[in-house]
C-alpha positions in Angstrom: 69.0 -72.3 35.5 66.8 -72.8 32.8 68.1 -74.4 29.5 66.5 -72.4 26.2 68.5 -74.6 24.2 66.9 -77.9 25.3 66.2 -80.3 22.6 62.9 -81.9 21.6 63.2 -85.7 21.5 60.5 -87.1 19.2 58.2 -89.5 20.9 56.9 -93.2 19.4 53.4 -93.0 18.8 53.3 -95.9 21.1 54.7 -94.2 23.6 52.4 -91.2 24.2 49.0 -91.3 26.2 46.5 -92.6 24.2 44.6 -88.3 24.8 47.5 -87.1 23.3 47.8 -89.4 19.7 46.3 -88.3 16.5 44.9 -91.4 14.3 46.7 -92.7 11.1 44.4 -92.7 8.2 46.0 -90.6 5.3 47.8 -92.1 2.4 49.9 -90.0 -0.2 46.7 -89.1 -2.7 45.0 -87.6 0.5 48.3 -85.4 1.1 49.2 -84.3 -2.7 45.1 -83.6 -2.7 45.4 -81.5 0.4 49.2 -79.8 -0.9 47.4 -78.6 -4.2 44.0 -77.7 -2.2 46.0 -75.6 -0.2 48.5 -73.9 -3.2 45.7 -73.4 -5.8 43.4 -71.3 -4.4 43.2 -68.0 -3.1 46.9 -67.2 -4.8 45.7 -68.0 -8.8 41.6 -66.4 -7.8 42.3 -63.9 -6.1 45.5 -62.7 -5.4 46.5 -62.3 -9.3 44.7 -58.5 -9.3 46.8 -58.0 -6.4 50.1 -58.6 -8.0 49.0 -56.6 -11.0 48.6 -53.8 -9.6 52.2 -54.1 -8.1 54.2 -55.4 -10.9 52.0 -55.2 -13.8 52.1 -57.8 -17.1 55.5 -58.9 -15.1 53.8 -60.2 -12.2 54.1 -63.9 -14.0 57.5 -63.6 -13.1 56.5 -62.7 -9.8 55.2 -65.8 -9.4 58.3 -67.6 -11.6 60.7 -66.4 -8.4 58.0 -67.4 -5.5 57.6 -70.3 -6.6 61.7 -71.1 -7.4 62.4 -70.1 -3.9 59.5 -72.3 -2.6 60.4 -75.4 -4.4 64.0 -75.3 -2.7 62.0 -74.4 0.3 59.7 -77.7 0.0 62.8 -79.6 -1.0 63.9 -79.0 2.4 61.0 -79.9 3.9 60.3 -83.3 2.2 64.2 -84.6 3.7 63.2 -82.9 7.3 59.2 -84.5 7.1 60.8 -88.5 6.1 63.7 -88.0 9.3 61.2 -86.8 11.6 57.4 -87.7 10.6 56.2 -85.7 13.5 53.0 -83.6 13.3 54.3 -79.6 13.7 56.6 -78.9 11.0 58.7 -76.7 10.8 58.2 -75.9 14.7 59.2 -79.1 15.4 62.0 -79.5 13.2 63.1 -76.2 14.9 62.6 -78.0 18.6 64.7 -81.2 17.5 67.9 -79.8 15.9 68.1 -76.2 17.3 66.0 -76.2 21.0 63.1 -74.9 22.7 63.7 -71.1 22.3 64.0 -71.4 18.2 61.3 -73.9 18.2 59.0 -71.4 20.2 59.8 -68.4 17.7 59.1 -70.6 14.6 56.0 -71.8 16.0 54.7 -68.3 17.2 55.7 -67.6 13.0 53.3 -70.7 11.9 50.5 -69.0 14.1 50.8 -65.9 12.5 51.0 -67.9 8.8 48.1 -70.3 9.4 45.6 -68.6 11.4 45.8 -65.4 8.6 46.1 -67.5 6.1 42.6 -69.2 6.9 41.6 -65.4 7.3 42.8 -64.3 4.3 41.5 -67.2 2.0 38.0 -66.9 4.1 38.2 -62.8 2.9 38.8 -63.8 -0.6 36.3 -66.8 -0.5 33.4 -64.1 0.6 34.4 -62.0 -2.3 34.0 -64.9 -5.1 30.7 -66.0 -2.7 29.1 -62.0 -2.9 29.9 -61.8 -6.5 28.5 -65.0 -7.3 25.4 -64.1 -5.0 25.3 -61.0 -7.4 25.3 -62.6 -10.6 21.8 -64.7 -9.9 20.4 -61.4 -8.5 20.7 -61.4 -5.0 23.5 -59.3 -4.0 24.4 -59.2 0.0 24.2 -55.9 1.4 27.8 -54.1 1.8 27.6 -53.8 4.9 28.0 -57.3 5.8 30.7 -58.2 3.1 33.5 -56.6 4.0 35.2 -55.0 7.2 35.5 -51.9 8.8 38.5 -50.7 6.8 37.0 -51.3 3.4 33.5 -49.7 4.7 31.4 -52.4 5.7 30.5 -53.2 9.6 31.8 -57.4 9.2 32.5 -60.2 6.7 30.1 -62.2 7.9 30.5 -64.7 4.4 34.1 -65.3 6.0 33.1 -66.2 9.3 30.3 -68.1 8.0 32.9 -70.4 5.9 35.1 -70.7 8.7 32.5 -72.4 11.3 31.8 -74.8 8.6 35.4 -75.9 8.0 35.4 -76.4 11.6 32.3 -78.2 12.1 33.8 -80.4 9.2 37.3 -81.2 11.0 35.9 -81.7 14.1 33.8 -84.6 12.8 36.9 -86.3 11.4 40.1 -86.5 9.3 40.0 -88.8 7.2 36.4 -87.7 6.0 37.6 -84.3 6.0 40.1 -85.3 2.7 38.0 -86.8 0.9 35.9 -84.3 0.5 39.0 -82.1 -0.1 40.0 -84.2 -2.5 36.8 -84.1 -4.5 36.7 -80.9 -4.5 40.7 -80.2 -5.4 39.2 -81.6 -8.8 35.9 -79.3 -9.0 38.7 -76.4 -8.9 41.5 -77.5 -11.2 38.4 -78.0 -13.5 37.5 -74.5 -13.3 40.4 -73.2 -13.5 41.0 -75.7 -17.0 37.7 -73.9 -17.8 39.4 -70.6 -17.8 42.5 -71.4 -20.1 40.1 -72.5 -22.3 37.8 -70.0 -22.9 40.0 -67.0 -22.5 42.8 -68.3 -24.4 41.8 -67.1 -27.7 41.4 -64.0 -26.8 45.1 -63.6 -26.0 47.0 -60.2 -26.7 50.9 -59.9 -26.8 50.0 -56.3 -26.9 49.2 -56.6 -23.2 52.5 -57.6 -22.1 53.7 -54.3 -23.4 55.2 -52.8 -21.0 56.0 -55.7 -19.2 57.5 -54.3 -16.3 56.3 -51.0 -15.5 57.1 -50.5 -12.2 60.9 -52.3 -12.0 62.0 -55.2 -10.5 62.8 -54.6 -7.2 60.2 -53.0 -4.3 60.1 -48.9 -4.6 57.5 -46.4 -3.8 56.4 -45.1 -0.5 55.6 -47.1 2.3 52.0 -48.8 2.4 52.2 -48.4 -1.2 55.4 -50.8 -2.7 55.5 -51.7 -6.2 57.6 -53.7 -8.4 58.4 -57.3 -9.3 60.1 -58.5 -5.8 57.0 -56.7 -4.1 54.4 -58.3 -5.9 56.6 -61.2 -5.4 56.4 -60.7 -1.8 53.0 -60.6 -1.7 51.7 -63.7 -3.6 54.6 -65.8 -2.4 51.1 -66.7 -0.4 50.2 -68.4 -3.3 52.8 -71.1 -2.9 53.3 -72.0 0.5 50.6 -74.6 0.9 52.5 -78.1 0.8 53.6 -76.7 4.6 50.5 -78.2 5.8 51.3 -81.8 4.4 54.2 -81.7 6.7 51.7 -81.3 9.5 50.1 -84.1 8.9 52.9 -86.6 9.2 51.7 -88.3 12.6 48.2 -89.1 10.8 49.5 -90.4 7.7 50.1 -94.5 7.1 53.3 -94.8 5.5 55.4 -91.0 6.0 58.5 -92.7 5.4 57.2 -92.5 1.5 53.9 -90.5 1.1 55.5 -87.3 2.8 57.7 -86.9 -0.4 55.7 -87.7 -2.8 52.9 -85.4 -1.4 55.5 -82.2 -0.7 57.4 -82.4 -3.5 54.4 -83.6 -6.3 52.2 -80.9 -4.9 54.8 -78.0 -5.5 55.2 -79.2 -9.0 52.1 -79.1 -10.1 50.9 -76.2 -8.9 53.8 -74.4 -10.5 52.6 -75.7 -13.8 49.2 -74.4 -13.1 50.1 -70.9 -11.9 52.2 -70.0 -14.6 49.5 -71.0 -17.3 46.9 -69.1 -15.4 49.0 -66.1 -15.1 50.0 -65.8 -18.5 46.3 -66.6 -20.0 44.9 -64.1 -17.6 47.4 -61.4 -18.6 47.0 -61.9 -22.5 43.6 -61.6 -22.2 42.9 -58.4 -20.7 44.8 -55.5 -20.0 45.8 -55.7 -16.2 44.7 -52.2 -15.3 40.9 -53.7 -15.7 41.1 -56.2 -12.9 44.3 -55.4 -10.4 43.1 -55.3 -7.0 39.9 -56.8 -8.1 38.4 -59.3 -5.4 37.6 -62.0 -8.1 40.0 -61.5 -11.0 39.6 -64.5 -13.2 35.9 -64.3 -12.7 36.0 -60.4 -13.7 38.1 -61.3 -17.1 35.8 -63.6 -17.9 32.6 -61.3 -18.0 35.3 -58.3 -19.5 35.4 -60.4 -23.0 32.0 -60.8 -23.0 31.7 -65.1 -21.1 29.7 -64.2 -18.9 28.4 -67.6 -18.1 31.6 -68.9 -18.0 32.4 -66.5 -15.3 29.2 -67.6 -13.3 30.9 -71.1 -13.6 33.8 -70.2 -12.4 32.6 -68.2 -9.3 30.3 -71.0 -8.1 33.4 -73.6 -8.1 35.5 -70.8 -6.7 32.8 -70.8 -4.2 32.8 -74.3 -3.9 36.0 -75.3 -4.0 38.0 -72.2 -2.0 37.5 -73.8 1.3 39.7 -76.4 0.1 42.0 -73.8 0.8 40.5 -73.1 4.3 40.2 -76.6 5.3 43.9 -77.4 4.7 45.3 -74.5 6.5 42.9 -74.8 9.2 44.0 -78.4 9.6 47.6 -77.1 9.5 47.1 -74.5 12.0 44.8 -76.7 14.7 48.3 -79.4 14.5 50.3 -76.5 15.1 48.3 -75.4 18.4 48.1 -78.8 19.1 51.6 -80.4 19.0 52.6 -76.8 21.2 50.1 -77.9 24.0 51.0 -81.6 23.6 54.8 -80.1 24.7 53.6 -78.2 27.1 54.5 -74.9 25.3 50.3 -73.5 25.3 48.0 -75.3 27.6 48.5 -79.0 27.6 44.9 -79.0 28.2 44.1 -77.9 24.4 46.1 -81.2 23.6 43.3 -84.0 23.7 41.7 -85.9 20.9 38.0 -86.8 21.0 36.6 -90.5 20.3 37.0 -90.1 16.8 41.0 -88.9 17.1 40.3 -85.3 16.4 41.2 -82.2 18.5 37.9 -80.7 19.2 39.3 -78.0 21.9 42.1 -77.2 19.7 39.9 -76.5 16.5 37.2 -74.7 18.2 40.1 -72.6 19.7 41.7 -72.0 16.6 37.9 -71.0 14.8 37.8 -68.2 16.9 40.9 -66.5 16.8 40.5 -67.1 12.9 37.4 -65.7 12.3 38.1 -62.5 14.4 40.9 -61.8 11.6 38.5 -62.5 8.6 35.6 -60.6 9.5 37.8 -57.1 10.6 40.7 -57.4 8.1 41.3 -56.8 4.4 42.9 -59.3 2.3 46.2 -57.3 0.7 47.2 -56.9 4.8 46.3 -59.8 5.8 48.3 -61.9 2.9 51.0 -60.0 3.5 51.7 -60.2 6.9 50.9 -64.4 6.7 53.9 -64.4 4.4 56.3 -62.9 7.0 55.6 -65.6 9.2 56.4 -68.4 6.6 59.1 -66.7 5.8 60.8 -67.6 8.9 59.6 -71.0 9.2 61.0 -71.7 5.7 64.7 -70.0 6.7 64.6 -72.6 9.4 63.7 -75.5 8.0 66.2 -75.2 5.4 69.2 -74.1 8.3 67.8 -77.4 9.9 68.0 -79.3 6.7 72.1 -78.3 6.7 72.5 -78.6 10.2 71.8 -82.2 10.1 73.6 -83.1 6.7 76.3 -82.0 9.0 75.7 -83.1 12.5 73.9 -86.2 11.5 75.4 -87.2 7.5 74.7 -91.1 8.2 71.3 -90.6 9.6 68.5 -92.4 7.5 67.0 -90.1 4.8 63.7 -91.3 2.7 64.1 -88.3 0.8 67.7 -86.7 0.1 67.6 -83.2 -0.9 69.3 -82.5 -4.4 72.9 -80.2 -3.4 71.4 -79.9 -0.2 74.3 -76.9 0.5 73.2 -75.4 -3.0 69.3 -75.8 -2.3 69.4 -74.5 1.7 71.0 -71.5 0.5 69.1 -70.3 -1.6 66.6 -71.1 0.3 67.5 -69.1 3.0 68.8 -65.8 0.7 65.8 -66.5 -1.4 63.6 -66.2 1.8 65.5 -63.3 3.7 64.8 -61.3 0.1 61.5 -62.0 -0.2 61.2 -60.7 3.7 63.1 -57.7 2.9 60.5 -57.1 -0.3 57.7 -57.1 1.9 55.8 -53.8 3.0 57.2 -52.0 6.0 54.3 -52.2 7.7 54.4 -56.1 7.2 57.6 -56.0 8.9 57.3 -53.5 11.7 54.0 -56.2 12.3 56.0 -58.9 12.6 58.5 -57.6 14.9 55.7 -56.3 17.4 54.4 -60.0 17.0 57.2 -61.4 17.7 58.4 -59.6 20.6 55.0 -60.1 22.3 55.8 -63.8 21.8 59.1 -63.5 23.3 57.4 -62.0 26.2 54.8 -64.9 26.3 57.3 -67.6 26.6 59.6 -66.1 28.9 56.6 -65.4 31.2 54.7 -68.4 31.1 55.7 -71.0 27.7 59.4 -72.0 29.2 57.9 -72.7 33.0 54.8 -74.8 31.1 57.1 -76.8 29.0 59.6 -77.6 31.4 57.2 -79.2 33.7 55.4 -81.2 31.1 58.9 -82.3 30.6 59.2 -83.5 34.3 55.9 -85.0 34.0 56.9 -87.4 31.3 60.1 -88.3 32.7 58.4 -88.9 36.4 
């Protein structure tokens, strides 16, 4: 009878085929440069109008209670990454303490998150890219900027971004962050650039009312206001240092640079969102940019900086596929780290010359760019977040699990009141979930009931054979 429950034991590098190993050449400046690449971006340039519309001035404390219940999130992380510096994350944290069955729902969640997260960064990277194109007098027919449900025929700008980030981590890793790295700066500049010049034209008056639509989500369905909703929503914003924790097998030294990235990452990116928010809101009354595709940019040109807004769309078009590039990278270890278990086709598991995945990323490029040229950006954020969601409820029930089952295991990093932090975690989480549109969740339960189907059908026979491979 087949065993659901089986437990992943985690491999020495070593040990595996020399196909199947990923090569070690990130150090902890790579991964903090590829946390904050991943957390500022599309949350802080595009997502803001988003939240405004939903919560109003309040939507600062939107991202006050994302990003609260993303640090204990993180914090959970950083202990599991240091005990098992394994590429796959939260899947495989999932496969080691709880078994295959848990392991295959998390991963099927980090799908959903990465792969719409790419096409929802890649959406709001074509926005910035058609307004900068707009500004210098050569606007891109509409047609080809946006999907089907917004009026155009396809996003081509979003595909178009997406086959470059590929092309880019095919040819390798390594080379891959340092150019994320450089451009990590180009953007924090920008967004410096911003504080700056709208600062003095800060309002109080614009805070007034500062929660118009309550705290937590009411309103019809497909249509949620409110703190917790917006909350919901740009919860998106946060979630980034995730793909650190997916690089563990290809950095030097995990047992110290997978802290230091997950947890200085989150840190600073929570100073940089809440100074954004807050100048952004002071200096223009939110009704004028919510929903707006390029909301920083659009404040700008609203109190009259107009070349400061060109600025900051040309490094938002520069430096977005930062964004791109380290979810991408997530997903592709995702996919990959599933084949390499047998769970997907063990085929999509082989490195190239250079120790890059080329069958996985190519793979991954295509299901991505499907999403980004069809899909608009609220519903596709918004249904990236579910899945996240449930990878960070189980790291942090892993997290526990082990303080129990394992207390005098090694730790590099020791969460702070582990039992305090993994709670509310979890509740934190489950809230946020439960905040979300009801679309977002009816989505996710059709999603993941086709992926229980999937691995009952073919995912438990594949992996229990690759298993009886490597023993024989």
């Amino acid at each position: 009878m087949k065993n659901w429950n089986v437990r992943k034991t985690i491999i020495a590098r070593e040990d595996m085929p020399e196909e199947h190993r990923l090569t070690q050449s990130l150090s902890w400046p790579h991964l903090i440069a590829l946390g904050v690449g991943a957390i500022v971006g599309t949350g802080i340039l595009t997502l803001t109008g988003v939240g405004a519309a939903k919560a109003g001035p309040a939507v600062i404390l939107s991202f006050a209670i994302a990003g609260v219940i993303c640090a204990f999130a993180a914090l959970a992380y950083a202990e599991m990454a240091t005990m098992y510096p394994a590429a796959g994350s939260a899947y495989t944290y999932s496969y080691v303490v709880f078994g295959e069955l848990i392991a295959w729902i998390v991963g099927w969640s980090l799908i959903l998150e990465y792969s719409l997260v790419v096409s929802a960064v890649a959406v709001g990277w074509s926005g910035y890219a058609a307004g900068f194109m707009q500004s210098v007098g050569a606007a891109l027919p509409a047609a080809i900027i946006q999907g089907p449900e917004l009026g155009g025929v396809i996003n081509l700008p979003a595909i178009f971004i997406i086959a470059v980030i590929a092309g880019l981590l095919i040819y390798g890793t390594r080379e891959s962050a340092n150019l994320n790295a450089i451009l990590v700066v180009v953007k924090l500049l920008a967004l410096a650039m911003f504080i700056v010049v709208a600062l003095p034209f800060f309002n109080a008056g614009n805070f007034e009312p500062f929660m118009p639509y309550g705290f937590s989500r009411s309103g019809p369905a497909g249509s949620e206001v409110g703190v917790m909703a917006a909350a919901a929503i740009i919860f998106f914003a946060f979630y980034g240092f995730d793909a650190i924790a997916t690089a563990a097998e290809e950095t030097k030294n995990p047992d110290r640079d997978l802290g230091i990235g997950i947890v200085g990452s989150m840190l600073l990116c929570v100073i940089i969102y809440m100074a954004v928010a807050a100048t952004a809101i002071g200096a223009l009354v939110y009704t004028r940019y919510a929903n707006s595709a390029e909301p920083l940019a659009l404040i700008l040109r609203e109190i009259g900086q107009p070349g400061a807004a060109g600025i900051l769309g040309a490094a938002a078009v520069i430096a977005l596929p930062t964004v791109i590039l380290a979810f991408f990278y997530g997903q592709s270890r995702i996919f990959f780290t599933m084949a390499r278990d047998g769970l997907l086709p063990t085929s999509l598991a082989r490195v190239s010359a250079r120790g890059t995945p080329v069958r996985i990323t190519l793979f991954t490029a295509v299901v991505v760019a499907i999403i980004a040229g069809i899909f608009p950006l609220a519903d596709i954020a918004a249904l990236a977040n579910a899945g996240t969601l449930a990878a960070f409820i189980a790291v942090c029930a892993a997290m526990m699990t082990m303080r129990r089952r394992e207390p005098d295991m090694p730790r590099r990093f020791t969460t702070p009141l582990p039992w305090v932090v993994g709670t509310l975690g979890i509740l934190g989480c489950a809230y946020l979930f439960w905040s979300l549109p009801v679309k977002t969740q009816t989505y996710f339960l059709i999603w993941n009931l086709i992926g229980l189907a999937l691995y009952f059908v073919y995912g438990s026979r594949q992996a229990e054979r690759a298993r009886a491979a490597r023993v024989g």
